[in-house]
N, CA, C and O atoms as a GROMACS GRO file, in nm:
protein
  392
    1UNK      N    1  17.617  17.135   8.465
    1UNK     CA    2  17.482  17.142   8.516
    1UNK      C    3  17.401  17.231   8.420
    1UNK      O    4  17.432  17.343   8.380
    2UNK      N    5  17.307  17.171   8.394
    2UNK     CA    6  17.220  17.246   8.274
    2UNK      C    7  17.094  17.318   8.374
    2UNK      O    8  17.058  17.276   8.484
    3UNK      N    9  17.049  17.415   8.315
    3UNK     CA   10  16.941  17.524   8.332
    3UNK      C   11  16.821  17.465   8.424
    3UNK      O   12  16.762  17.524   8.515
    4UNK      N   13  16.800  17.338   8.378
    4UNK     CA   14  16.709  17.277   8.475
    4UNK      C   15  16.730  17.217   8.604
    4UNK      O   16  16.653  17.212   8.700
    5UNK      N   17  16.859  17.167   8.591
    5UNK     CA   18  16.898  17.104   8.741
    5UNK      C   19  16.969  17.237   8.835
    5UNK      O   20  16.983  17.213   8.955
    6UNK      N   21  16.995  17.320   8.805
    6UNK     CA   22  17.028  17.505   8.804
    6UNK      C   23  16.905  17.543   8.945
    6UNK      O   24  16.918  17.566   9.065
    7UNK      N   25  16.760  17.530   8.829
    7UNK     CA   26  16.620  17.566   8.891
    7UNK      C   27  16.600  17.431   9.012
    7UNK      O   28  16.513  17.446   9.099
    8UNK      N   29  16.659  17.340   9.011
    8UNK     CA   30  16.615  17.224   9.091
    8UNK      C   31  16.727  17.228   9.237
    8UNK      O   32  16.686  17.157   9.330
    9UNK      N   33  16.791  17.264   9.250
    9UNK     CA   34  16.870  17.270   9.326
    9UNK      C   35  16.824  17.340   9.485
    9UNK      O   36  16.797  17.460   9.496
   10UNK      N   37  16.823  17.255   9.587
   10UNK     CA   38  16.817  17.315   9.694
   10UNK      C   39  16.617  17.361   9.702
   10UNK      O   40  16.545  17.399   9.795
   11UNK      N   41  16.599  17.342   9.601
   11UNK     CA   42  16.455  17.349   9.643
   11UNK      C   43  16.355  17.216   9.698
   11UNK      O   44  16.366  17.100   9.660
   12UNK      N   45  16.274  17.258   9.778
   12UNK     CA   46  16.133  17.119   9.807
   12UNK      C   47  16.067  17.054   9.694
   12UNK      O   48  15.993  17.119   9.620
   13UNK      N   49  16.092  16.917   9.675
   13UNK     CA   50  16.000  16.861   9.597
   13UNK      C   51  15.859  16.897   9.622
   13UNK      O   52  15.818  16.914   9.737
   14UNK      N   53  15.761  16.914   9.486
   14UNK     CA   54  15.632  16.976   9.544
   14UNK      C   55  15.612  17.072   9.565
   14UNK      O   56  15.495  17.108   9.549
   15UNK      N   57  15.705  17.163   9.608
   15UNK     CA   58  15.662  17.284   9.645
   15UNK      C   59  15.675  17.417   9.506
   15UNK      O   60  15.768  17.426   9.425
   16UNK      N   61  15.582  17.486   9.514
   16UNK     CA   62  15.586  17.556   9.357
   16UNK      C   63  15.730  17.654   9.340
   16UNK      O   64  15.769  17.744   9.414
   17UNK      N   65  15.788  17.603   9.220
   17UNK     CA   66  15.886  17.727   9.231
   17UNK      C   67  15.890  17.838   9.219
   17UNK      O   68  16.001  17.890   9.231
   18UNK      N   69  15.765  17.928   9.190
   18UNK     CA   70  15.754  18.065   9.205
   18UNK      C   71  15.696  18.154   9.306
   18UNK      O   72  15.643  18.264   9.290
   19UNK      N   73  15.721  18.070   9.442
   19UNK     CA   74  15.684  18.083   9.541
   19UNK      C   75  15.806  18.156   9.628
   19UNK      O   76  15.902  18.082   9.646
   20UNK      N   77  15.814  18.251   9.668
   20UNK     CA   78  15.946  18.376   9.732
   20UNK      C   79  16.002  18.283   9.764
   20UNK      O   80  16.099  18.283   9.689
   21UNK      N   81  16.014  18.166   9.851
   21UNK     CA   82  16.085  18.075   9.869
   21UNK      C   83  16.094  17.926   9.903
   21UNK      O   84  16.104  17.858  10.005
   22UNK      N   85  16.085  17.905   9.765
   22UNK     CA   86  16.047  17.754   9.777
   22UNK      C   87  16.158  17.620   9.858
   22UNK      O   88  16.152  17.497   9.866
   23UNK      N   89  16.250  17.722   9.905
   23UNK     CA   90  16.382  17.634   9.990
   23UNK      C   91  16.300  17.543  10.133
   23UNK      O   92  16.178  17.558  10.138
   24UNK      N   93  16.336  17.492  10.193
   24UNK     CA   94  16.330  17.389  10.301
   24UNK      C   95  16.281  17.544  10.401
   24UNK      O   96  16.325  17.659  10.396
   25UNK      N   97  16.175  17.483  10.484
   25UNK     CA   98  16.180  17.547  10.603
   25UNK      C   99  16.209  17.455  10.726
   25UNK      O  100  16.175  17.338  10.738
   26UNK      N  101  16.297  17.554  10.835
   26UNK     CA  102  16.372  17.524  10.946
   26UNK      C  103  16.257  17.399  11.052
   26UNK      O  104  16.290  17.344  11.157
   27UNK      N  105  16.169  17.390  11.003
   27UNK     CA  106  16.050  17.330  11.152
   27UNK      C  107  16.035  17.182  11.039
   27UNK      O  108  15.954  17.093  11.063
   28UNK      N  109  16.097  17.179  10.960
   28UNK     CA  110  16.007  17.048  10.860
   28UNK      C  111  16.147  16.967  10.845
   28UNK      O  112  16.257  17.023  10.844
   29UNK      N  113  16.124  16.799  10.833
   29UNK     CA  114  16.208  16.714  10.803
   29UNK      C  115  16.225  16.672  10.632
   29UNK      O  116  16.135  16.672  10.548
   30UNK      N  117  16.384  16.635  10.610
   30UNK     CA  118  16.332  16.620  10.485
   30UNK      C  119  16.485  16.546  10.426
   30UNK      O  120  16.600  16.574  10.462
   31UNK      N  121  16.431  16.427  10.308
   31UNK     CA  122  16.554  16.338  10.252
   31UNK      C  123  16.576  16.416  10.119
   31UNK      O  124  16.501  16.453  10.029
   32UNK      N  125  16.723  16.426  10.147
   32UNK     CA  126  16.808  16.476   9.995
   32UNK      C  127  16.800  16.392   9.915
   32UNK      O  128  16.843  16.279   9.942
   33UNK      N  129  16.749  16.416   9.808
   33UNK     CA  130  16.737  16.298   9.652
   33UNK      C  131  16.858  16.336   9.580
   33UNK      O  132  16.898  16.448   9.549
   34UNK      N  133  16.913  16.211   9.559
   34UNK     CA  134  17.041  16.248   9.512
   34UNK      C  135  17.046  16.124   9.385
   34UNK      O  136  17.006  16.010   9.407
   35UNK      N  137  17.099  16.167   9.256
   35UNK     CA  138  17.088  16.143   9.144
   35UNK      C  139  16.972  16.164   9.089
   35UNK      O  140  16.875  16.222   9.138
   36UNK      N  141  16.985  16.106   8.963
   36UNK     CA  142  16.834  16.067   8.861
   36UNK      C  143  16.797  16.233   8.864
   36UNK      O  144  16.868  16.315   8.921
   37UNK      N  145  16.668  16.265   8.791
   37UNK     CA  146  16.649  16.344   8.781
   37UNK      C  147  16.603  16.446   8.870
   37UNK      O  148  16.623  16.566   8.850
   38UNK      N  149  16.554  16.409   8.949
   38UNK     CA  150  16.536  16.488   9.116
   38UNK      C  151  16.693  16.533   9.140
   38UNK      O  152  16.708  16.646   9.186
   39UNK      N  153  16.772  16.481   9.121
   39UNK     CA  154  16.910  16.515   9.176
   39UNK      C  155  16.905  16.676   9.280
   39UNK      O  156  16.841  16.771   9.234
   40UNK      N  157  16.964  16.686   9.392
   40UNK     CA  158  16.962  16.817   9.446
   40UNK      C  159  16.855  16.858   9.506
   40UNK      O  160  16.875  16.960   9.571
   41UNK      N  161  16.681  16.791   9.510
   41UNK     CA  162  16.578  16.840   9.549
   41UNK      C  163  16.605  16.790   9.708
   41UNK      O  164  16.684  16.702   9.745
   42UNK      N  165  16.526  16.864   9.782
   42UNK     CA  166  16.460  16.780   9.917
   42UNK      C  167  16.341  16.758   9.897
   42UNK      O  168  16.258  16.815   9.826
   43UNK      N  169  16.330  16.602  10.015
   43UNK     CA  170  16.195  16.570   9.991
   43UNK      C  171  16.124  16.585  10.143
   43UNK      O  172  16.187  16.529  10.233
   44UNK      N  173  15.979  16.666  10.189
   44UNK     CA  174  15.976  16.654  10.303
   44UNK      C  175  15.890  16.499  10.356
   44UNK      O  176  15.792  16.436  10.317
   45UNK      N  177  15.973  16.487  10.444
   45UNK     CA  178  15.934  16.345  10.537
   45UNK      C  179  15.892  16.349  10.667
   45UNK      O  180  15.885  16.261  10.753
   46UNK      N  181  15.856  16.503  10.667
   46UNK     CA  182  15.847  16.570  10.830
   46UNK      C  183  15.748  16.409  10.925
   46UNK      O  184  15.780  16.340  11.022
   47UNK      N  185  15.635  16.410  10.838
   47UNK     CA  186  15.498  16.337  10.875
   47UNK      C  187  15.551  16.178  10.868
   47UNK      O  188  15.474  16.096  10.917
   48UNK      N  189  15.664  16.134  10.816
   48UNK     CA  190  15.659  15.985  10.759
   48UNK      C  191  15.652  15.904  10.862
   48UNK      O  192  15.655  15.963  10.970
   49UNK      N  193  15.643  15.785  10.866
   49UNK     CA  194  15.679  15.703  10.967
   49UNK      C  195  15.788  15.637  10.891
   49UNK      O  196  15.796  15.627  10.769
   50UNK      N  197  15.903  15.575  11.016
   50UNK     CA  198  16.000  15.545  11.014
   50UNK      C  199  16.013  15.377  10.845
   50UNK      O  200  16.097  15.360  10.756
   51UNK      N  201  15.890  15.302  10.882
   51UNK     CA  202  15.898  15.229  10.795
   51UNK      C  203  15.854  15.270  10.669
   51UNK      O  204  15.876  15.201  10.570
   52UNK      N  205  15.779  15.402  10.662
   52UNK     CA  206  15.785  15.459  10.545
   52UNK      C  207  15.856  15.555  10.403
   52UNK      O  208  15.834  15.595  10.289
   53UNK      N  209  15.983  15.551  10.548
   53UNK     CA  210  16.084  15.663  10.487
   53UNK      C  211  16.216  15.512  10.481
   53UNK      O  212  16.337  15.533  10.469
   54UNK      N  213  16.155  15.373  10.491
   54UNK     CA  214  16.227  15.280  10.497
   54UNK      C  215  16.182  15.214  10.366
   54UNK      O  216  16.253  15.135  10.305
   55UNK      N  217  16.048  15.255  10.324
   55UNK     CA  218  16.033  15.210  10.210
   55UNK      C  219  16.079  15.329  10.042
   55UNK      O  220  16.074  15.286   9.927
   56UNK      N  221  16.111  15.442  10.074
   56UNK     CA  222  16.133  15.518   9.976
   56UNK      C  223  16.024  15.594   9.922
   56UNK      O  224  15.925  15.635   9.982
   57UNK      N  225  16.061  15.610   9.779
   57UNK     CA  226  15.947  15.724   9.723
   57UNK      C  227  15.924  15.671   9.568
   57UNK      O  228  16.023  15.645   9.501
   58UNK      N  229  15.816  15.658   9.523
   58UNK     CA  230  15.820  15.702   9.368
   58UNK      C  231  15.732  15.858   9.318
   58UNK      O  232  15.610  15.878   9.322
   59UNK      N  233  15.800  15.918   9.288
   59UNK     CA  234  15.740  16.051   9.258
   59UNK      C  235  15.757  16.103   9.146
   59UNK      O  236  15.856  16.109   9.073
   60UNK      N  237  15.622  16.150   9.132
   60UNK     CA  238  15.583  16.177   8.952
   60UNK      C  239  15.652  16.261   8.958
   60UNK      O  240  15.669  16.329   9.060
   61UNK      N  241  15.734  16.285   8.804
   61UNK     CA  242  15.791  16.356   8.706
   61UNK      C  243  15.813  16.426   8.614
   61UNK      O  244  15.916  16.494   8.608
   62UNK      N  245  15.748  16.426   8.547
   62UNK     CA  246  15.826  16.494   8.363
   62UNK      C  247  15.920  16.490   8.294
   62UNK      O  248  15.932  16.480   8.172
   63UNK      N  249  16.034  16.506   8.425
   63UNK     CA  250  16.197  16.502   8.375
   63UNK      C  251  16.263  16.376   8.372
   63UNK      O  252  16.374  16.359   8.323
   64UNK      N  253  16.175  16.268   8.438
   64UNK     CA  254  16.266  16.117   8.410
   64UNK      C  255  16.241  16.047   8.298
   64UNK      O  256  16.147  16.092   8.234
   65UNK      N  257  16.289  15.959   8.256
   65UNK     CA  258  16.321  15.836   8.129
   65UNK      C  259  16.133  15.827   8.119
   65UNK      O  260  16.112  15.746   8.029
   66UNK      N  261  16.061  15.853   8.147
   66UNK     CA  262  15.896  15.845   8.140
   66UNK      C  263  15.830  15.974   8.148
   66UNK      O  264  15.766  15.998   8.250
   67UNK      N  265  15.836  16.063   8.055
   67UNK     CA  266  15.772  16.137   8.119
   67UNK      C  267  15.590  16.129   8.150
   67UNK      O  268  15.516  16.060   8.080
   68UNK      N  269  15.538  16.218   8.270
   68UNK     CA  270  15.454  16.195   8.327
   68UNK      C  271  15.464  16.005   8.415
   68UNK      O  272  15.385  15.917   8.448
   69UNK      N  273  15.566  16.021   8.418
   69UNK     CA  274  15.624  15.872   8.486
   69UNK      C  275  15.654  15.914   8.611
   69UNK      O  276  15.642  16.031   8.650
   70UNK      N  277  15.693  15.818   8.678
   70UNK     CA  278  15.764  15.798   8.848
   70UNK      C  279  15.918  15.741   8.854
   70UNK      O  280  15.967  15.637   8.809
   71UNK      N  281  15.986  15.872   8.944
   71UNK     CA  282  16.130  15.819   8.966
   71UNK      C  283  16.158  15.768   9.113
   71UNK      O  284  16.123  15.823   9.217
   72UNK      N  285  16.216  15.671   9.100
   72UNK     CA  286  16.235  15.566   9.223
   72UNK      C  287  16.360  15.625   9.321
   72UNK      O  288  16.474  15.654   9.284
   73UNK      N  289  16.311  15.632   9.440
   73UNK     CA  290  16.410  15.676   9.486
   73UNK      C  291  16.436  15.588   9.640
   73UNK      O  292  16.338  15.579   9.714
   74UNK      N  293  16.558  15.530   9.683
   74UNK     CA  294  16.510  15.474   9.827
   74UNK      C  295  16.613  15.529   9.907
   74UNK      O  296  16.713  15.575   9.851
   75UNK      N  297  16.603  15.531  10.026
   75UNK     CA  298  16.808  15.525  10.118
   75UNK      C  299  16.805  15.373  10.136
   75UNK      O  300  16.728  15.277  10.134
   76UNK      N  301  16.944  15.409  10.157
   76UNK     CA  302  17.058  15.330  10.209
   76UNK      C  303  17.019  15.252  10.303
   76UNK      O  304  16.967  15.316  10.394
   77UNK      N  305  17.022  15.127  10.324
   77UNK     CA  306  17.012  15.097  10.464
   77UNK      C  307  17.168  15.099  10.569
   77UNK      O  308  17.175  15.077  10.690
   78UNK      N  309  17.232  15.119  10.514
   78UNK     CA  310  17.387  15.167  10.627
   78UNK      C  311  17.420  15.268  10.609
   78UNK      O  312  17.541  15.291  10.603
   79UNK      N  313  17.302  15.396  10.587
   79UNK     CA  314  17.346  15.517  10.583
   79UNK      C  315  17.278  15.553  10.721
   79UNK      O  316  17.190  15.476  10.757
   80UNK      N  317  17.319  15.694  10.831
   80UNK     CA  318  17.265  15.713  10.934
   80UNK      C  319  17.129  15.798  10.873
   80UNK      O  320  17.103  15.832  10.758
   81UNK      N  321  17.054  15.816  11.004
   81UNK     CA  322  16.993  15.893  10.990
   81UNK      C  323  17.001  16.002  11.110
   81UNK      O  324  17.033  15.966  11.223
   82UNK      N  325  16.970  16.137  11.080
   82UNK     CA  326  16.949  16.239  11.193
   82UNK      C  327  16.776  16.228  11.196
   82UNK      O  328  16.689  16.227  11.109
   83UNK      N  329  16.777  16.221  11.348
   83UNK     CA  330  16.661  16.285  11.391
   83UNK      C  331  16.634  16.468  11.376
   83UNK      O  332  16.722  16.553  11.371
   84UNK      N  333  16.514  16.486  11.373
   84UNK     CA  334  16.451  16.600  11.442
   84UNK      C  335  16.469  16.707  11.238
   84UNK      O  336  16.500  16.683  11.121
   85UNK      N  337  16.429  16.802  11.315
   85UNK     CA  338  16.405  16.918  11.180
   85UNK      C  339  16.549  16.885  11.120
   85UNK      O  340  16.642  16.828  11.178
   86UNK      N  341  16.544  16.952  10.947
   86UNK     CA  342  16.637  16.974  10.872
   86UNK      C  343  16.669  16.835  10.775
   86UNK      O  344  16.566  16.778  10.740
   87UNK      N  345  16.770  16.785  10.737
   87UNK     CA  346  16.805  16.661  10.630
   87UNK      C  347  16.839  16.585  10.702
   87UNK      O  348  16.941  16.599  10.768
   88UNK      N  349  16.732  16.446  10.710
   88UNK     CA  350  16.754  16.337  10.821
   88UNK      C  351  16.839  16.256  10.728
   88UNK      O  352  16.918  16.175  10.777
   89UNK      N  353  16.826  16.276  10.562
   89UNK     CA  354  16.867  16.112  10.562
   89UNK      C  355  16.877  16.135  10.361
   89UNK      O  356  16.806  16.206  10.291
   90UNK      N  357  16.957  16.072  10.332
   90UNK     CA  358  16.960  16.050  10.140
   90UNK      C  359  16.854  15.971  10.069
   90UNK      O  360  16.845  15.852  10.099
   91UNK      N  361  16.782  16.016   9.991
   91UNK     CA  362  16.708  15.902   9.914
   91UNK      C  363  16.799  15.898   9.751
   91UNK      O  364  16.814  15.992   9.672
   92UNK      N  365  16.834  15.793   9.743
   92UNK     CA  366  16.948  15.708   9.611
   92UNK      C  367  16.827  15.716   9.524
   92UNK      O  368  16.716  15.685   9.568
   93UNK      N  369  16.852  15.775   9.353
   93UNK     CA  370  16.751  15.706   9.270
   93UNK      C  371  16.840  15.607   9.202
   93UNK      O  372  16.957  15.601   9.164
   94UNK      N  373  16.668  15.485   9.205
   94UNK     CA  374  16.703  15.359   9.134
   94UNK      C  375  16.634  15.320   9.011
   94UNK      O  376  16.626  15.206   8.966
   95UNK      N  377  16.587  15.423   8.965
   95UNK     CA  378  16.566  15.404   8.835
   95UNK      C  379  16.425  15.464   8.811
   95UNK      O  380  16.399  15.554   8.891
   96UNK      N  381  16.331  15.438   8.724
   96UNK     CA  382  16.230  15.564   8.635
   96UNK      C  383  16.125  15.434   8.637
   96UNK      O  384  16.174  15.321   8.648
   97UNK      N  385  16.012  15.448   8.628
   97UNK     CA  386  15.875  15.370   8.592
   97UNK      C  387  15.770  15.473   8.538
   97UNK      O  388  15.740  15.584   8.581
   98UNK      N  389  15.722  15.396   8.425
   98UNK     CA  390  15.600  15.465   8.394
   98UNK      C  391  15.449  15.532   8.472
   98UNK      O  392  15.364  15.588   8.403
   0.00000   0.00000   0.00000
């Protein structure tokens, strides 16, 4: 694990990292991005609707195959999901767009 995925770990997508604590708070929902360059972030989904957290994410970057590009990220559809606060659910990356 290199220096950057180090700083990426366990923190909120979006949220600034020099902020006392940019970790997940306990009242907010949120999908673990797992691979690609997000690898290790959460994403919050507190607000989503169900078909929206059914459609995934593309979220600007720097660090993917584009930079100032978008990395694709969706879940599973036979993965569960938890309701209510904390990590409802995985978003898989499927690849990088400009």
């Amino acid at each position: 694990m290199n220096g950057d995925e180090q700083l990426l770990r366990g923190r909120v997508y979006g949220r600034d990292h020099e902020e006392p604590d940019p970790g997940p708070l306990a009242h907010r929902t949120y999908a673990a991005l797992t691979g690609g360059p997000l690898d290790g972030l959460l994403l919050d989904i507190t607000d989503w609707r169900p078909e929206e957290v059914d459609d995934g994410a593309a979220l600007p970057t720097e660090l993917g195959r584009f930079p100032g590009g978008r990395s694709l990220y969706e879940p599973r559809p036979d993965e569960p999901r938890t309701p209510g606060p904390g990590v409802a659910c995985r978003f898989h990356h499927c690849g990088d767009t400009p």
